[in-house]
C-alpha positions in Angstrom: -9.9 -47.7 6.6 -9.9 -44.8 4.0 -6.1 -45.1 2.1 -6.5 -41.2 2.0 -5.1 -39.5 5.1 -7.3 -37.7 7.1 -7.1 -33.7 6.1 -6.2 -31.6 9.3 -7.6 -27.9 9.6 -4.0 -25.4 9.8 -3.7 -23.7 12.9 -4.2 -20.2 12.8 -1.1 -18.0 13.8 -2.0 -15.9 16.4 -1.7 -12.1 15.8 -0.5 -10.1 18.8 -1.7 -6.6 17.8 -0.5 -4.9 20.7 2.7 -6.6 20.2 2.9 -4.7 16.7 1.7 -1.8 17.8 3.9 -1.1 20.5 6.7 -1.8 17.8 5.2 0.4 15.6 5.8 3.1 18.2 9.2 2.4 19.4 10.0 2.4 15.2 7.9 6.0 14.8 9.5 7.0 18.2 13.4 6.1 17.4 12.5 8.7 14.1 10.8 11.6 15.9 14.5 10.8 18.6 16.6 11.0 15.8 15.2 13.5 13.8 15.5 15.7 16.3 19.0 16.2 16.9 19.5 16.3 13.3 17.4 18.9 12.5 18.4 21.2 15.7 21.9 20.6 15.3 21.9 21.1 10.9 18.9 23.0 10.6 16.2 21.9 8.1 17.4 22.2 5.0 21.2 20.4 5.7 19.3 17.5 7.4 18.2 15.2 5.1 15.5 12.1 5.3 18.5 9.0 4.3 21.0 10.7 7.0 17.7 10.5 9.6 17.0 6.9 8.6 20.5 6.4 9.5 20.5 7.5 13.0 17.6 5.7 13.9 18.7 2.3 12.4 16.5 2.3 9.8 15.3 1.6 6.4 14.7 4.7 4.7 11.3 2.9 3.0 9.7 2.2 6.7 11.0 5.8 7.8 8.8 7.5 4.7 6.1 4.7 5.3 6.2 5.8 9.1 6.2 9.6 9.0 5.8 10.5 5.8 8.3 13.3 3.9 10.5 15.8 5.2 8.2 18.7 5.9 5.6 16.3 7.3 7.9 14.6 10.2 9.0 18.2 10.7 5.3 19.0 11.5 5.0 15.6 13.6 8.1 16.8 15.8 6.1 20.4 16.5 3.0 18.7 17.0 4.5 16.2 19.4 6.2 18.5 21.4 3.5 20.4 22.0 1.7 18.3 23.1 4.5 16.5 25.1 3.1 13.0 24.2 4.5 10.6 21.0 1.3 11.5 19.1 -1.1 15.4 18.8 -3.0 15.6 21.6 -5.5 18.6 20.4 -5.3 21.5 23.5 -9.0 20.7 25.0 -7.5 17.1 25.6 -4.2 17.8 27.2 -4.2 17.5 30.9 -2.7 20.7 32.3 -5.6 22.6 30.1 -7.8 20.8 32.0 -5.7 21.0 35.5 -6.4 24.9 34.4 -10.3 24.9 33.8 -10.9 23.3 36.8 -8.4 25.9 38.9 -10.9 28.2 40.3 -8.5 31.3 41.2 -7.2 33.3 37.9 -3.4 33.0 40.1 -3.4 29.3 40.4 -4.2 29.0 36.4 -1.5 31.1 35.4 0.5 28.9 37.8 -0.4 25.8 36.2 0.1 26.9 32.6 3.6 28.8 33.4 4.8 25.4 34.5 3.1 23.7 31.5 5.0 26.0 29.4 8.5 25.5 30.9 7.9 21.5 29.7 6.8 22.8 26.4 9.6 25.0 25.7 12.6 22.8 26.5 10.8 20.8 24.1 9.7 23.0 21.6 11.7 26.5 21.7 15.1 24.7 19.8 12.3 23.5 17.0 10.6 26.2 16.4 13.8 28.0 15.8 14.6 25.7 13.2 11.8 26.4 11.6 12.1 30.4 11.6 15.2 29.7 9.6 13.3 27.5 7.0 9.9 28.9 6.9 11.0 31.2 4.2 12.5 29.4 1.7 9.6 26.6 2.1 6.0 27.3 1.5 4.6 24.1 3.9 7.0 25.4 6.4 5.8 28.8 6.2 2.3 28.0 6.4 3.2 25.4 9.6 4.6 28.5 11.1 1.9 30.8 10.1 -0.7 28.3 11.3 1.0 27.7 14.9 1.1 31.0 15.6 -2.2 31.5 14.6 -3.7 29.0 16.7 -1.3 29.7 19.5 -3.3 33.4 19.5 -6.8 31.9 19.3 -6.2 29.4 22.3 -4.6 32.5 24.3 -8.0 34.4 23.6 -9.6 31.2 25.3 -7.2 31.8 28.6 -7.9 34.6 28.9 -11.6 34.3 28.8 -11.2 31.9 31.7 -9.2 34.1 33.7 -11.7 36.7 32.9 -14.6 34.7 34.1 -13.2 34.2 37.6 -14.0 38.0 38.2 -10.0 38.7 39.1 -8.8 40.1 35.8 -7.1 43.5 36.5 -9.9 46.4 36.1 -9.9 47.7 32.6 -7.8 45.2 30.9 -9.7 43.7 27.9 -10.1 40.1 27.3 -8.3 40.8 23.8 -4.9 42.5 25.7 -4.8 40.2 28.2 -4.6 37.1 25.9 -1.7 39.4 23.6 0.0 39.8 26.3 0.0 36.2 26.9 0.4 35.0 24.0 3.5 37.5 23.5 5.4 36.5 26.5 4.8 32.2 25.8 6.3 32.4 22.7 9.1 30.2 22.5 11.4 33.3 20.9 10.7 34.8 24.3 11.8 31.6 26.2 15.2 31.4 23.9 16.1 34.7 25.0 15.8 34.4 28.7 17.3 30.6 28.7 19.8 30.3 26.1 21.1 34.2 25.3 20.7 35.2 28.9 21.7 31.8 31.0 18.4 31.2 33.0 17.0 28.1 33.9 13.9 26.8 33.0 12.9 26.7 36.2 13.9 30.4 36.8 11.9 31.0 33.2 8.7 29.2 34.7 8.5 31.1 38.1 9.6 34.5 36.7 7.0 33.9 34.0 4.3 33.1 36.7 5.4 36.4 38.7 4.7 39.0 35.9 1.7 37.6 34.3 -0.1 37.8 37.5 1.6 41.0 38.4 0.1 42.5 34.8 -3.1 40.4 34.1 -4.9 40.4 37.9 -6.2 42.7 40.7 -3.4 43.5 43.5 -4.3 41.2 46.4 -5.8 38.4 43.8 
């Protein structure tokens, strides 16, 4: 018999990557959570990142590491409640935009996007406030806000395409007006009016909303 002991192979620790992961989001999501009511309570330039880190229980190293600085979590919360999901969802993927494309009447898609908005808004609306208020004194900020209201305008012209190709667009209203006046009346400055300055609901928002586009954008009887 050998007088050297045998030499055993180490077991291997197992790695539950979905284990991490879905840590990994509850982390990223207890940021985005606290962040929130920070920044929409102080506004963006009292909030800062250590008082976030706080609030969410912690370290202010995995918070950077997480979400990166200031402006850039700030663009994470937009982009998030867009999309209404804990990561961006690009517009083409998100499933009332789909719900939408495969409505055929022009009155059932303005349906299904006025009630997409309502979700949106409560999300969104108290944010993008915030960021009026900041945009000018920060240039990322600014450009975020330039940017979403650019591509707000571009995806409205791509509504309104759709509506137009279902033949019930109101006679002589152009593609171009119809999506401006969409994109005018979905803005969350028009929601905040309404719901917060003049006491509606949401809900009340959502149908009222549905009522007048189809009123202005459609033919009578469509």
């Amino acid at each position: 018999m050998s007088k050297f002991p045998m030499k055993t192979t180490p077991k291997k620790r197992t790695y539950n990557s979905t284990s991490r992961r879905q840590a990994a989001q509850v982390t990223r999501q207890s940021i985005l959570d606290a962040a929130r009511r920070i920044f929409v309570a102080k506004g963006y330039a009292a909030a800062t990142m250590p008082e976030i880190a706080e609030a969410a229980a912690i370290a202010l190293d995995t918070v950077y590491a997480t979400v990166g600085r200031k402006a850039s979590l700030f663009q994470l919360m937009v982009e998030t409640a867009i999309s209404g999901s804990d990561v961006a969802v690009p517009a083409e993927e998100r499933d009332y935009v789909q719900a939408i494309r495969k409505e055929p009447t022009a009155a059932g898609k303005l349906r299904i996007y006025a009630s997409a908005l309502r979700s949106i808004q409560v999300r969104l609306a108290p944010l993008i406030r915030t960021l009026q208020g900041a945009a000018p004194l920060d240039p990322e900020l600014n450009a975020l806000w330039q940017e979403i209201s650019e591509r707000r305008a571009k995806n409205m012209q791509l509504f309104a395409q759709d509506l137009a190709e279902t033949g019930q667009l109101r006679h002589g209203l152009s593609v171009a007006k119809a999506a401006d006046i969409i994109w005018s009346t979905n803005s969350p400055e028009f929601y905040l009016l309404l719901v917060e300055q003049r006491g509606w609901s949401p809900k009340e928002f959502e149908d009222w909303l549905a009522d007048a586009w189809i009123r202005l954008l459609l033919n009578s009887g469509t």
